[in-house]
N, C-alpha and C positions, 0 to 999 in steps of 0.2 A: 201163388205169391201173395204175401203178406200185403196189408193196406198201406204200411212204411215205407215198403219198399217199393208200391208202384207209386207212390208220392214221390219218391227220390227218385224214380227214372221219369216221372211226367216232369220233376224240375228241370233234370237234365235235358230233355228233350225241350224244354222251352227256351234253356239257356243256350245252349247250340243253336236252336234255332233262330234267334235274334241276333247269334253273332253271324251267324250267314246270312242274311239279311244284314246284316251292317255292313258286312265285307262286298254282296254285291253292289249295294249303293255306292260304295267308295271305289272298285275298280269298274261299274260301267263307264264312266265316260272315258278308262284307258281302253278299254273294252272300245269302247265306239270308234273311239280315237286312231287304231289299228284295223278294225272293220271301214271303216271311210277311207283310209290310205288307200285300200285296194279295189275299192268303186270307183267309176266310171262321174263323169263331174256333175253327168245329170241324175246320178243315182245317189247323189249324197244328197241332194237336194228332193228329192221326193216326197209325197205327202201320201200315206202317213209314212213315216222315217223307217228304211230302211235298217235293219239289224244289223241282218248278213249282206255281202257284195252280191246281187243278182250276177252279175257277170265279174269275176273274179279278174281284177286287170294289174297283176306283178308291173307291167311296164310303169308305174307313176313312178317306182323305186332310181327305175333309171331317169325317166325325164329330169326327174329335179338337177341330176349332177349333168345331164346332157344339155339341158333346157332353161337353167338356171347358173350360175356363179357357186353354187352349192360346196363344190369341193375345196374354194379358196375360205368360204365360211369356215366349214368344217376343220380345215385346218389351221385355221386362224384359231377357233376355241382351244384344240389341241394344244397348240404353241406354248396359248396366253399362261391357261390351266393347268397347264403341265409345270410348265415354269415358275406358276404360286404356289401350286403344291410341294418341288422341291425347296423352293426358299422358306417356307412357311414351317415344312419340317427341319428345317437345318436351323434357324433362326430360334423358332420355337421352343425347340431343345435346347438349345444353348443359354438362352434366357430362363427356361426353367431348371436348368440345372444348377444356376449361378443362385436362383433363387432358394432353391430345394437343401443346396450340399456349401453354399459359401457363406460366413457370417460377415460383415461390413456393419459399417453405419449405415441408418436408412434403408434398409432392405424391407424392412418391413411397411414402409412407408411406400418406397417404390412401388411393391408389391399392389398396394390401396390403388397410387394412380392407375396402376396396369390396368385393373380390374373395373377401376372409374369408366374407363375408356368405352367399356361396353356399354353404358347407360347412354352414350352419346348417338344418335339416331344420325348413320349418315349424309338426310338433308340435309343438318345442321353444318355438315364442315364440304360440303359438298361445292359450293364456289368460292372457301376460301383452297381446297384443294386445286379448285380449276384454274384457278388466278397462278398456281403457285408450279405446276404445270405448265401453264403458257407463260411463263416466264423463264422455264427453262428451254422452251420452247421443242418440249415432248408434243405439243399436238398434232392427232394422226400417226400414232407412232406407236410400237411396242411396249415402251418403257414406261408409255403412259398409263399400259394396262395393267402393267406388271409391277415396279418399281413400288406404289403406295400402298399394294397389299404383299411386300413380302413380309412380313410380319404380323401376327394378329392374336390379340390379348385376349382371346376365346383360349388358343391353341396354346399359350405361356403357359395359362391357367392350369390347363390340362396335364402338360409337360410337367409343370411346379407341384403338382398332385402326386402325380403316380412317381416321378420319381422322389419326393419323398418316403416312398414304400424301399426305396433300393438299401439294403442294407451298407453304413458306411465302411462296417469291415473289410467288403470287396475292395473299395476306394482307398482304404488305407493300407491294405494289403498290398497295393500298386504302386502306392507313394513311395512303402519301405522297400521295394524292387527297382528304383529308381524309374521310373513310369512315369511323363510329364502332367501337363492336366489334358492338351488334348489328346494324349492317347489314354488317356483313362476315361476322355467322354469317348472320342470314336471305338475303343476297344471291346470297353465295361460298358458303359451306360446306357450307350445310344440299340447294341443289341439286346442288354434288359428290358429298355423299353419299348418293343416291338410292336405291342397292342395297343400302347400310348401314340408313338407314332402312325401305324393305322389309320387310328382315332379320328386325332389331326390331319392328315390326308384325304380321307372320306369327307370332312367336314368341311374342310376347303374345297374338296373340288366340286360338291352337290353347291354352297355359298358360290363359287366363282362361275361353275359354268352356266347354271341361273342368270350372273348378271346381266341386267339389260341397260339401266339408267347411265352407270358412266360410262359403256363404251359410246354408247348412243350421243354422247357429249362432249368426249374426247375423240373420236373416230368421225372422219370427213368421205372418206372413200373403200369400196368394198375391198382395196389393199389388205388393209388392217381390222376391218370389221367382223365378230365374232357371228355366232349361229343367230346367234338371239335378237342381234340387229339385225343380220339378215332374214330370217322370218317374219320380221316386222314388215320389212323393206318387200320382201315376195309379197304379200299379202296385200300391199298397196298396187305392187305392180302387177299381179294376175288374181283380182279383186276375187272373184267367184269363182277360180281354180281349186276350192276347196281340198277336193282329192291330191293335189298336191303337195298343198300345204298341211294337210294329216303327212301324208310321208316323209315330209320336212319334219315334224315336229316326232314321227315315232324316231327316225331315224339320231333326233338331236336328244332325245330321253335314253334312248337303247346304253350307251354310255356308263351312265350312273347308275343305270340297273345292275350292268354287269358287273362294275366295278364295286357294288355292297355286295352280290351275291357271291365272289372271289374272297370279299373279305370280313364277310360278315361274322365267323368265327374269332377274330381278333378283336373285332372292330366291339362284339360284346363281353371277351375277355375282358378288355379296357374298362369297360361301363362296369363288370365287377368290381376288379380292384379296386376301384376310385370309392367304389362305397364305402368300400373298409378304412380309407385312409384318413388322416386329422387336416 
């Protein structure tokens, strides 16, 4: 072998080698994360730190839902996030299509504020939101969770992209069929844009089920309270149950994992098209 070409395979081997090296640094502490669920409470806590479970213990999986309020969490997140995600794509679409496919005055301008809205960090509107909430007197309540994100000018954005890729032929072709406008979004558009939608779903539901700040502020009683406040809430109450609380937290990740790896095929179809679009 040529002297080129063991230079081109010592690169290669260098550059592989650094990206695995990078990828273990980034997944051990998920790595740990699921190795401590299934240790034993004085085995998480060990010096020097245990890798693997010495004594492999599946029961913390159960404790938490037996031993804990766990289940009422769990489906509290479900509820919240299920319910942002279908608003978020219904809404979403519908504002980017009006953006995308309608001319008006002001559209363009619209457009700008939509897009302003993201710069807006939300500490900023975060007690004039709470004021405006307990004056409807949502606190403690579902609607509190749900209500001020069903809409979001990430997902407009997105929606107003990709379906400007949709050709207007289809849509005019529907007009001259006598086809109203919502059966030309629900019929036509809303199934072209299937990887847009996706998109918007994934996005919302890894943003929502993360959150912690406003349920944490709206939310009084473990009724209404999502995962995230609940793990907070474990963690005070069974301070050094460590192993627990790993099982808590794989079990509250497992979720999002499965739900990009079901959809990760659309979910990067989307992220193509958008490139190509104006």
């Amino acid at each position: 072998m040529n002297r080129p070409a063991l230079s081109r395979m010592a690169h290669k081997i260098l550059f592989y080698g650094l990206l695995t090296a990078g990828l273990l640094v980034f997944l051990f502490p998920v790595l740990w994360m699921v190795s401590a669920s299934l240790m034993r409470r004085e085995d998480v806590l060990d010096t020097p730190t245990n890798l693997l479970p010495p004594v492999w213990r599946f029961q913390n999986y159960v404790d938490i839902f037996t031993e804990f309020n766990f289940g009422n969490y769990f489906f509290n997140s479900v509820f919240v996030v299920g319910s942002i995600v279908a608003l978020n794509t219904i809404f979403c679409s519908m504002v980017g299509y009006s953006l995308a496919k309608f001319d008006y005055p002001g559209k363009n301008i619209l457009f700008v504020f939509i897009l302003a809205t993201i710069m807006v960090p939300f500490a900023a509107i975060l007690i004039p939101l709470y004021l405006i909430v307990r004056e409807l007197g949502w606190i403690n309540s579902y609607q509190a969770l749900i209500v001020p994100f069903s809409v979001n000018a990430l997902g407009v954005f997105l929606m107003r992209q990709f379906m400007l890729a949709i050709p207007d032929d289809y849509i005019d072709a529907a007009r001259v069929d006598g086809a109203g406008e919502f059966g030309i979004f629900f019929r036509i558009v809303m199934p072209m844009s299937g990887p847009a939608v996706t998109t918007v779903a994934i996005v919302m539901f890894v943003t929502h089920w993360d959150e912690f700040l406003w349920p944490l502020v709206v939310t009084t009683t473990d009724q209404y309270q999502p995962l995230t406040v609940g793990l907070a809430k474990f963690q005070e109450q069974y301070g050094t149950e460590w192993n627990l609380l790993m099982a808590g937290a794989v079990v509250a990740a497992l979720p999002v994992v499965l739900l990009f790896i079901a959809l990760q095929r659309k979910f990067f179809a989307a992220m193509g098209g958008l490139s190509g679009l104006k």
